[in-house]
C-alpha positions as CSV (number, residue, x, y, z in Angstrom):
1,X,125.6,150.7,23.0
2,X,128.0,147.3,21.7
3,X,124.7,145.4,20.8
4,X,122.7,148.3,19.3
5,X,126.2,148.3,17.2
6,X,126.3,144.6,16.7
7,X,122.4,144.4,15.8
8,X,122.9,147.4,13.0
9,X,125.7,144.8,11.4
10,X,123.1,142.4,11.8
11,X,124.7,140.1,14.2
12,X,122.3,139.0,17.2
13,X,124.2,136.8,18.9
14,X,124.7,137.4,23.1
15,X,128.0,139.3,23.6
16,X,130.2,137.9,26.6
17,X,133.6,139.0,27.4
18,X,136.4,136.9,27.9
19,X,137.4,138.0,31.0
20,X,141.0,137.0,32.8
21,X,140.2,138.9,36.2
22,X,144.6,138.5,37.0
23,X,145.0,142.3,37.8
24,X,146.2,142.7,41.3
25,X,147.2,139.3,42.0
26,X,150.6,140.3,43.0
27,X,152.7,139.4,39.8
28,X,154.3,141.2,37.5
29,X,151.7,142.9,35.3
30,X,151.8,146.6,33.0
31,X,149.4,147.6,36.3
32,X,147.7,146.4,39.4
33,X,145.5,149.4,40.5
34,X,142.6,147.1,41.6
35,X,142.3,143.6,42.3
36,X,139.8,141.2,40.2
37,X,138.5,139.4,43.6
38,X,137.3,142.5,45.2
39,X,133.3,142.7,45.1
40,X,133.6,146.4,44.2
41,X,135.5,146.0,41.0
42,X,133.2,143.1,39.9
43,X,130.5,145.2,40.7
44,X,131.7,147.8,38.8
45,X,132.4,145.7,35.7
46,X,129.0,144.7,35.3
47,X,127.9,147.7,35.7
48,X,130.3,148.9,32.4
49,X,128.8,145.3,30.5
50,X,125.2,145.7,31.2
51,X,125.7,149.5,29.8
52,X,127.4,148.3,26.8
53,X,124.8,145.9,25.9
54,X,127.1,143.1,26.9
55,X,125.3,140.0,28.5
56,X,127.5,138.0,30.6
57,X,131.4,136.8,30.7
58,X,133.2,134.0,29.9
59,X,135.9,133.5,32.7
60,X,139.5,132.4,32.7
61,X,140.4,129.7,34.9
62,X,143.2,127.7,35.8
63,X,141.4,125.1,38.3
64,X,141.1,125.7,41.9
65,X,144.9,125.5,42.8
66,X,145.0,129.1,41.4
67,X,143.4,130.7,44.0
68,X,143.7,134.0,43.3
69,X,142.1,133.3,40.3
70,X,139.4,131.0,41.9
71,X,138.3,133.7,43.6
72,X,137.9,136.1,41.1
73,X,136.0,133.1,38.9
74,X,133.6,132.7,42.1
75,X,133.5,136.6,42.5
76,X,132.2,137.1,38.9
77,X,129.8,134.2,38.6
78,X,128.3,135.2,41.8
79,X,127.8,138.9,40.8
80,X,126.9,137.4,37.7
81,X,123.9,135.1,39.0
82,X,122.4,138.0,41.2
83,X,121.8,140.0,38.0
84,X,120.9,137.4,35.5
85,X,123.9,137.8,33.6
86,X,125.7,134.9,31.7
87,X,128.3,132.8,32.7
88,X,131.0,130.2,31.2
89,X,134.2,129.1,32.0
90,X,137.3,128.9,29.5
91,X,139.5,126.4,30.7
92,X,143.4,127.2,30.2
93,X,146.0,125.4,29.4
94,X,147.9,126.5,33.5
95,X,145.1,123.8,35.1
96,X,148.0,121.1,33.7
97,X,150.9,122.9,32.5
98,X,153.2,122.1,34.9
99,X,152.2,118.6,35.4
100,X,155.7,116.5,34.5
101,X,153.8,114.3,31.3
102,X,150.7,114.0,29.5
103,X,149.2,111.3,31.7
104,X,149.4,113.5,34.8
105,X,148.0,116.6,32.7
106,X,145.0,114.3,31.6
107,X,144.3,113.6,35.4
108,X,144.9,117.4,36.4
109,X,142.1,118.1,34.2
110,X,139.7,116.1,35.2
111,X,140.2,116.8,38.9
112,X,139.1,120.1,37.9
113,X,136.5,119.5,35.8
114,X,134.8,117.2,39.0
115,X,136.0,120.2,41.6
116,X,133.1,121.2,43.6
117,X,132.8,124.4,43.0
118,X,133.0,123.7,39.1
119,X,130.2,121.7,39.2
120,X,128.0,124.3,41.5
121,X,128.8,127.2,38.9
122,X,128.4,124.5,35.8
123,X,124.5,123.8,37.3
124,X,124.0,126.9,37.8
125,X,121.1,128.7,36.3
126,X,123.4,131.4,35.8
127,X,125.5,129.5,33.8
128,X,124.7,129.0,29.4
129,X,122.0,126.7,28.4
130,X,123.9,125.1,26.5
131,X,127.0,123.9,28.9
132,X,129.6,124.6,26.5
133,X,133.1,124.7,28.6
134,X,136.1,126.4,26.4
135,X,139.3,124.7,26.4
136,X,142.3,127.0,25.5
137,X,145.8,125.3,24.2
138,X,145.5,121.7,25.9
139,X,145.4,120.1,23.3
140,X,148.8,121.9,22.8
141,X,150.5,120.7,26.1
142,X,149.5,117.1,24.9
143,X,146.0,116.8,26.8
144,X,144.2,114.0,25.5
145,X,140.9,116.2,25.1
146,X,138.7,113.7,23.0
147,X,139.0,111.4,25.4
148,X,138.1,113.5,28.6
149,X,134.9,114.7,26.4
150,X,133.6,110.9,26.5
151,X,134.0,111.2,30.5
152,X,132.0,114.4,31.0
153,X,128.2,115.3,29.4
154,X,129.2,119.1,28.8
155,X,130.5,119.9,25.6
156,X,133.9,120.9,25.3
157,X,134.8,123.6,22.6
158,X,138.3,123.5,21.4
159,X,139.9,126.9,19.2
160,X,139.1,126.8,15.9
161,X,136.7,124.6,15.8
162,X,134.2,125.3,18.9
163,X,135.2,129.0,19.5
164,X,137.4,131.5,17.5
165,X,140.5,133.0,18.6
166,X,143.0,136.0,17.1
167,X,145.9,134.4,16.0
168,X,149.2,136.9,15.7
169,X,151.1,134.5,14.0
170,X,148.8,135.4,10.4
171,X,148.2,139.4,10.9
172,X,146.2,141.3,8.9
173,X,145.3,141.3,6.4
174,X,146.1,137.5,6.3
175,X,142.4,137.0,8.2
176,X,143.0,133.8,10.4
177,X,140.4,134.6,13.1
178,X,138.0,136.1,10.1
179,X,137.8,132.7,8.8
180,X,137.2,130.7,11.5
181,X,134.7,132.8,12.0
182,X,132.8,131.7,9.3
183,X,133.5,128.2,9.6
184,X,130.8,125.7,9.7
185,X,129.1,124.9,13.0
186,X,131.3,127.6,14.9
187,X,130.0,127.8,18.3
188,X,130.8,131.2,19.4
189,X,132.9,133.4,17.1
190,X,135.1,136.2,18.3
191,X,136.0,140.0,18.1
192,X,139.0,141.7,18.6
193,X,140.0,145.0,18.4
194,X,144.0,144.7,18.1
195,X,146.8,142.4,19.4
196,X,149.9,143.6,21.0
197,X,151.5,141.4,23.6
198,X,155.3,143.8,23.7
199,X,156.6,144.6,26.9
200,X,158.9,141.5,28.2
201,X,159.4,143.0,32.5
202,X,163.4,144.1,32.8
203,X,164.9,143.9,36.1
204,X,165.7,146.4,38.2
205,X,168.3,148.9,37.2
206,X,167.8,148.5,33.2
207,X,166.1,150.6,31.2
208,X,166.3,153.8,32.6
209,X,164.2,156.1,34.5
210,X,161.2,154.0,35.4
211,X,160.5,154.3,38.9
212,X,158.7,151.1,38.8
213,X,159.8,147.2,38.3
214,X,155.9,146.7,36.1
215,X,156.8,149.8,33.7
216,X,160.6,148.4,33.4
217,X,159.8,146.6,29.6
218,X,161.4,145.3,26.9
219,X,158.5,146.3,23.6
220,X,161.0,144.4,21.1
221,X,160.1,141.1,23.2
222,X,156.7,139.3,24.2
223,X,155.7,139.3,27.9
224,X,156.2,135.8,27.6
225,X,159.5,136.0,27.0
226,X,159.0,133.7,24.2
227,X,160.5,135.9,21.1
228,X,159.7,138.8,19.6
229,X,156.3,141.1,19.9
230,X,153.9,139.9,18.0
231,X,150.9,142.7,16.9
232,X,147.7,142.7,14.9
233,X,147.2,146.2,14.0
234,X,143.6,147.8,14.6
235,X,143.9,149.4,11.5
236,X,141.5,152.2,12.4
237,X,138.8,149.4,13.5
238,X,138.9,147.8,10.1
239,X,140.4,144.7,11.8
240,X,137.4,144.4,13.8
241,X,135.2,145.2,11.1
242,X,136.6,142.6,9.0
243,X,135.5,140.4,11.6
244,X,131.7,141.3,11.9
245,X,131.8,140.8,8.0
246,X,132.0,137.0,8.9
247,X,130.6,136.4,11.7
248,X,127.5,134.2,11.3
249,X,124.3,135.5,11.6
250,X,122.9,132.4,13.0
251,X,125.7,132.4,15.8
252,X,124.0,132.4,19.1
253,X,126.9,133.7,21.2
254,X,130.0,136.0,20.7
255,X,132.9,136.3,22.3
256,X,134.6,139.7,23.0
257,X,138.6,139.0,22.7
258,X,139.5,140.4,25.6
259,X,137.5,142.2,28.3
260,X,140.8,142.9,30.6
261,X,143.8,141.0,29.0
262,X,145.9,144.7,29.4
263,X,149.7,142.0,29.1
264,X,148.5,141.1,25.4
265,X,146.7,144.2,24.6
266,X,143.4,143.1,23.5
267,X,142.0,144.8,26.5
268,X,138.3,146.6,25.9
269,X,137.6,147.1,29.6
270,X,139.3,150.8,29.8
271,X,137.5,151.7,26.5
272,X,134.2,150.9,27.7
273,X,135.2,152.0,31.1
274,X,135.4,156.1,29.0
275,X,132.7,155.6,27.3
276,X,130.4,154.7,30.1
277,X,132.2,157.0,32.9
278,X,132.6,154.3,35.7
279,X,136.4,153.9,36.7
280,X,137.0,150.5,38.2
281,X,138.8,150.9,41.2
């Protein structure tokens, strides 16, 4: 249904979701009616890819000390290698985050990038030819990233330059993700629908009614708790059209901008999940 879409705009490229597979691990989150790591629900959201013409996922990971998250990463490569499906890791800036200076975040890095279970899904067959391992904001907490590409053989793509990204700070219709789109030598651009990451969690007793602490929100406020909202409008799917007007034709792989981010409401999963009829539960 996506690629027969994608193909009519003339983009071939492999779709893969970016998929964050967090829902149900027991924080605060907009909902947590089913849990990333059980077999069932990664069943179920290949199922919903495969019918949407999407070929594999690229996971969210945080190295093995998150092991919620491990698990689900483990979860969806292996569902992923028993169909055929593609696989890649984006590797986010919480692997080093809370390391105390840039020296320590360099080494938390590389421990992960040498874990054992990296390395299995890395030589994988399920895993893309081409090795490509995304690396989201660590250059931002001060990882030295050049330098822990000379010690590894994989390539590692870096926003902006390797992969595309939306970026709420230029909305529409200032087009900052349309244009790195269309930069030269762009890896694997991206599409995203819309942007909304309002909803900061209140405690309990404020705001009212809610019978539920997840549903207590602040929408003036980012669920960071960074600063205000911060919103790319859909604009009737023009947003995401302006997108595909960009994209390279040559580009082997795209990346869908989010498959189940629901906190910053780039979320695709419950669209497909109508479309197709399969709940995920």
């Amino acid at each position: 249904m996506l690629r027969r879409m994608l193909v009519a705009q003339g983009i071939r490229a492999l779709p893969l979701a970016l998929r964050m597979g967090t829902t149900g691990n027991g924080n605060i989150q907009r909902f947590n009616r089913y849990k990333s790591t059980s077999p069932t629900v990664i069943s179920t959201e290949c199922d919903i890819a495969q019918e949407m013409g999407i070929v594999g996922f690229i996971q969210v990971w945080n190295g093995p000390s998150d092991i919620f998250l491990h698990e689900s990463m483990l979860g969806m490569w292996e569902e992923c290698s028993k169909r055929k499906m593609r696989f890649a890791i984006m590797l986010d800036k919480w692997v080093a985050a809370n390391e105390a200076n840039p020296t320590t975040r360099d080494k938390a890095v590389c421990a992960a990038l040498l874990n054992v279970d990296f390395q299995k899904v890395l030589q994988s067959p399920a895993y893309i030819f081409e090795k490509y391992v995304l690396e989201f904001d660590l250059k931002l907490i001060g990882v030295d990233v050049p330098s822990i590409q000379k010690l590894f053989k994989f390539p590692i793509l870096s926003e902006g330059i390797g992969y595309s990204w939306p970026n709420a700070a230029s909305p529409w219709p200032v087009k900052t993700l349309q244009f790195t789109n269309a930069l030269p030598g762009m890896r694997i651009p991206s599409l995203c629908l819309q942007f909304n990451d309002a909803g900061f969690p209140l405690p309990d007793g404020v705001n009212g009614p809610m019978l539920t602490y997840e549903n207590k929100r602040d929408m003036n406020r980012s669920v960071w708790g960074t600063g205000a909202n911060r919103t790319i409008d859909a604009q009737g799917g023009n947003y995401f059209f302006d997108q595909i007007a960009v994209t390279p034709v040559a580009a082997k792989y795209l990346m869908l901008v989010t498959w189940d981010d629901f906190e910053e409401g780039t979320a695709l999963l419950h669209f497909f999940s109508m479309l197709t009829g399969k709940q995920v539960k």
